[in-house]
KOLLOGU-657840 format. One record per residue (C-alpha): residue in one letter; x, y, z. Coordinates in steps of 0.25 Angstrom, whole numbers, plus 5000, padded with zeros to 4 digits. Example, Ala and Ser with C-alpha at 12.3 -4.5 7.8 and 13.67 -1.06 7.14 Angstrom:
a504949825031s505549965029
***
This chain:
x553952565410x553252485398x552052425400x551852275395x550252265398x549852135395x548552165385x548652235373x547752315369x547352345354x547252495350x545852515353x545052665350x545752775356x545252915358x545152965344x544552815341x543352825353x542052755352x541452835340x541652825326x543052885323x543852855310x542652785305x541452855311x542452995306x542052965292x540652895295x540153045304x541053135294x541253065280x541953195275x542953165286x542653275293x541853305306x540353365304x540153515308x538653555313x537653575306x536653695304x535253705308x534253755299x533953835311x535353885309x535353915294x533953995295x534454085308x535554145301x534554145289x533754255297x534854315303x535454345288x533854385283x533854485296x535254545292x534954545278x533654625280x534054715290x535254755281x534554795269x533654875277x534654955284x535354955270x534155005262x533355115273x534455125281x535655175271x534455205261x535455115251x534655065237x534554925244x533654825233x532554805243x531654695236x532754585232x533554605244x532254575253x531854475244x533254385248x533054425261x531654365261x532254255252x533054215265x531954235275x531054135266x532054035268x532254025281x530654025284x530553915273x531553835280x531253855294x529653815290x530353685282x531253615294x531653625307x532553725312x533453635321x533753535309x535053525304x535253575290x536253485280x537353525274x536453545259x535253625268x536153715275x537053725263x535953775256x535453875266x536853945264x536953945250x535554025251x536054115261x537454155251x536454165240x535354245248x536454345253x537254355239x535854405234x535854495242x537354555241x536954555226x535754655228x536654755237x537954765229x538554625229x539954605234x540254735240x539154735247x539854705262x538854605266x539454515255x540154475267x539154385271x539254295260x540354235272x539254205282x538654085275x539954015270x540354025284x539253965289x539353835280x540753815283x540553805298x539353715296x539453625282x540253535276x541353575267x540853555254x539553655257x540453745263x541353755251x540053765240x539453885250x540653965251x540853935235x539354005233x539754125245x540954165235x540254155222x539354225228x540154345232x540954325219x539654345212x539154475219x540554525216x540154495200x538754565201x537954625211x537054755213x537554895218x537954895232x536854995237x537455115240x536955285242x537855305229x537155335215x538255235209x538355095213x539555075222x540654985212x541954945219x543154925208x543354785206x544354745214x543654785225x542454695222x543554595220x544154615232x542754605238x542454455231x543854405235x543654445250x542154395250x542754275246x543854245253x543054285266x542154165262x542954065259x544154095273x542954125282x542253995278x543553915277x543853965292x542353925295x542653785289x543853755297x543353815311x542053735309x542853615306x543853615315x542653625325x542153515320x543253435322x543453465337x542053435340x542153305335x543553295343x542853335355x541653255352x542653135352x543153155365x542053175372x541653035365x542952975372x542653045384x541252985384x541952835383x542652865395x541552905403x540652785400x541852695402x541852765416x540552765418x540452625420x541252625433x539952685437x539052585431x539752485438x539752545451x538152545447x537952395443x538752355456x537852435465x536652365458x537152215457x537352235472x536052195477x535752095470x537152015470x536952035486x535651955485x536451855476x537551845486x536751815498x536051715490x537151655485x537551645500x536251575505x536351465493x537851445497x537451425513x536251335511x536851265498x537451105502x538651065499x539251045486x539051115470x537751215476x538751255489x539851305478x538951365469x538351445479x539751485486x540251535472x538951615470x539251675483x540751705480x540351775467x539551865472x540451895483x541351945472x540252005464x540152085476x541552115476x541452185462x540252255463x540952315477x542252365470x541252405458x540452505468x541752555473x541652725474x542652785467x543552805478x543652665480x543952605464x544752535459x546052595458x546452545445x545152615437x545152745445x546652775446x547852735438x549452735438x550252835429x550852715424x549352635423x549052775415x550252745404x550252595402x548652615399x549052715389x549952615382x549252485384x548652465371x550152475365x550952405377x551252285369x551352335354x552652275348x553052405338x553152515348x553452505364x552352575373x553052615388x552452675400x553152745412x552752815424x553952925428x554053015441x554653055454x555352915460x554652965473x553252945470x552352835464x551552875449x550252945455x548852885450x548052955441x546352935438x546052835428x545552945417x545152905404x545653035396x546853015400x546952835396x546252875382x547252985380x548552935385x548152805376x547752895362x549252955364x549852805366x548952765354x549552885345x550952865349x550852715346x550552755334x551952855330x552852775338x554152715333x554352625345x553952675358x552852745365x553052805380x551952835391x552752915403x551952965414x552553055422x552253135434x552853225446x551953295456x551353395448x551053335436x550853195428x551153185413x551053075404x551853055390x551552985377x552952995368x553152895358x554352895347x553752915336x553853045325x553053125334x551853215332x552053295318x552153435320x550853475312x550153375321x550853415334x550253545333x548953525334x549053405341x548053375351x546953425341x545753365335x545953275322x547653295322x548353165317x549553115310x549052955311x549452905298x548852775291x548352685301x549252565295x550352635300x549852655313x550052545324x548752575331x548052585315x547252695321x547052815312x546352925322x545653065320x546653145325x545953155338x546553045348x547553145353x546453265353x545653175362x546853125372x547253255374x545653325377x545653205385x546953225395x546653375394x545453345402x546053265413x547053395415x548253345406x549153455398x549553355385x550753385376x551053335361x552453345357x553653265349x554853225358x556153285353x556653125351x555553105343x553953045346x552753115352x552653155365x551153165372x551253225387x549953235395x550253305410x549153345421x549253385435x549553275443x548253315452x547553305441x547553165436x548153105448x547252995457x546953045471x547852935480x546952825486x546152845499x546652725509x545552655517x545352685530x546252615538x545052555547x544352495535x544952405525x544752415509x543352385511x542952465521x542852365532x543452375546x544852325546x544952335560x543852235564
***
């Protein structure tokens, strides 16, 4: 069944486009095009400050009474302290709760590699096991700073190890010589110091990032969903100015009554009969506005399978260079059931309608179908399909194949995030959604839920004794 609505409607914002700054606002909030991770707290920087001063100390007194090892008391203590001054100087100069830069807390770390490869230099350099921590700190900048100080961090972490591979002082050992490992070993050493930096601070890099992304992705639906609730909010509001517009347009109805029935003949006698006739209807709005939800209008709580398609593909219904169709199939038996009007389900349907409009050749079909179990609703268009890289991991945050926006026919260039949000969307009203390429050709998009799950509850008839408005019919 093709639908031929009258209006047409322009391509307005869908869900990757809400009312927040997008494709613009993207490189206004994020001018490196990319989202912005959290930032540390001083507060943040000088705790694990103290809890490396407390490790630091604890070690080299188990080390130096506790194994009776040759451990440089004075220097050793003096980095120590070193730290310990640092964090007191800082916590005395600015609150704890304010957010460090990306500069200040850049800083702090690079004093933290520097302080700790002191120490690793006084007690035997590289082959000291501890040289391990040299990884703690690069991973650390790469879950919280941007890439660049990342980058120059790790860079100091590895030329650091790569120097107290070069020179050091004698591991303290019980031994009369020094302990020496042949050379190779001490290369193997560097090499593995180095690579540990560098894959444990890449992996740290991507995890952050990658949360990142998905908080912003979230963060946007939760902005589409926030629409939608002030949109159905004002179903309420209504209800609320009706009830309060009802006293006084009473007062003006019975005055408007008085004027008409002591008014003469003539221009004041119609003037004062229309007043009353509009407050009658008046009247009549604010009634059906204060209507409980029971009793509403039809059309705004509940909708037709076939009203849910030919929404979908409004926007498009009358574009010359591709044919937009709805249909409504099932059992011959039984009329299409009605389902609540629920805006997850119009914005993602519509997002779906908006991509396939895209990638069409011709033709774009919206089936709905249902049986008594389950309803499902299709999007297949005939165009190439989804690619097999992006088919994948479809249905992901920030994965798109758009390519320049003149050759679009919506001239829409998204984030990759319209399909992430239509499908987070119809997942919370219950819906299983498929991505798939026909075997004919074109994408398929299929969403299914129970049929109890979206379907309307049948309307209540009136009491056979009382007509629409509750009056006795009988009388």
């Amino acid at each position: 069944m093709a639908l031929t609505d009258p209006g047409t409607a322009a391509p307005g914002p869908g869900l990757d486009r809400p009312g927040r700054p997008t494709a613009q606002g993207w490189d206004a909030l994020w001018p490196n095009g990319l989202p912005r991770r959290g930032r540390l707290r001083i507060r943040t920087l000088t705790t694990l400050r103290w809890v490396a001063v407390a490790g630091q100390t604890i070690t080299v007194l188990i080390v130096g009474f506790g194994l009776n090892l040759p451990v440089p008391f004075a220097p050793c203590f003096a980095l120590i302290a070193l730290s310990a001054w640092l964090n007191v100087l800082v916590s005395l100069a600015s609150s704890g709760q304010r957010m460090a830069t990306d500069s200040e807390a850049s800083a702090h770390i690079a004093f933290d590699i520097l302080q700790l490869s002191g120490l690793l230099y006084l007690t035997g350099g590289v082959i000291n096991p501890f040289s391990l921590l040299l990884i703690g700190p690069a991973v650390l900048a790469a879950t919280a700073l941007p890439l660049r100080h990342t980058i120059l961090l790790c860079l100091l972490a590895i030329a650091a190890s790569v120097a107290l591979t070069v020179q050091a002082m004698p591991l303290p050992t019980l031994d009369a010589e020094p302990f020496n490992p042949p050379i190779m070993t001490r290369i193997g050493i560097v090499v593995a110091r180095v690579l540990g930096i560098s894959f444990t601070a890449a992996y740290a890099w991507f995890a952050a990032q990658e949360g990142a992304r998905m908080e912003l992705a979230l963060d946007t639906v939760h902005t589409v969903l926030a629409r939608e609730q002030r949109l159905s909010a004002l179903g309420a509001l209504a209800a609320a100015a009706a009830h309060e517009l009802g006293t006084p347009l009473a007062t003006m109805s019975i005055v408007a009554k008085e004027m008409a029935r002591v008014a003469p003949e003539g221009q004041m006698k119609e003037d004062a009969d229309l007043l009353v006739a509009q407050a009658e209807r008046c009247r009549d709005i604010l009634r059906r506005l204060t209507k409980s939800p029971d009793q509403a209008d039809v059309v705004h709580e509940r909708m037709s399978l076939l009203q849910v398609v030919q929404e979908s593909i409004a926007p498009h219904a009358r574009r010359p260079d591709v044919r937009v169709e709805a249909l409504v199939s099932g059992p011959l038996d039984e009329p299409p059931p009605e389902i609540w009007r629920l805006p997850e389900v119009l914005h993602a349907l519509t997002a779906f309608v908006d991509n396939a409009v895209d990638f069409a050749k011709s033709e774009i079909l919206v089936t709905a179908r249902f049986d008594a179990k389950q309803i499902i609703i299709e999007v297949r268009d005939d165009g190439p399909g989804f690619a097999p890289e992006v088919l994948v991991k479809l249905g992901e945050p920030y994965v798109t194949s758009r390519p320049a926006p003149e050759s679009l026919r919506s001239g829409h260039v998204g984030m990759g995030l319209g399909f992430f949000i239509a499908k987070t969307l119809l997942e919370r009203t219950g819906a299983a959604v498929d991505f798939r390429n026909d075997r004919r050709g074109g994408a398929v998009v299929t969403a299914r839920w129970r049929r109890d799950a979206i379907e309307a509850e049948p309307e209540r008839e009136p009491f056979s004794g009382l007509d629409a408005e509750g009056v006795d019919a009988t009388e």
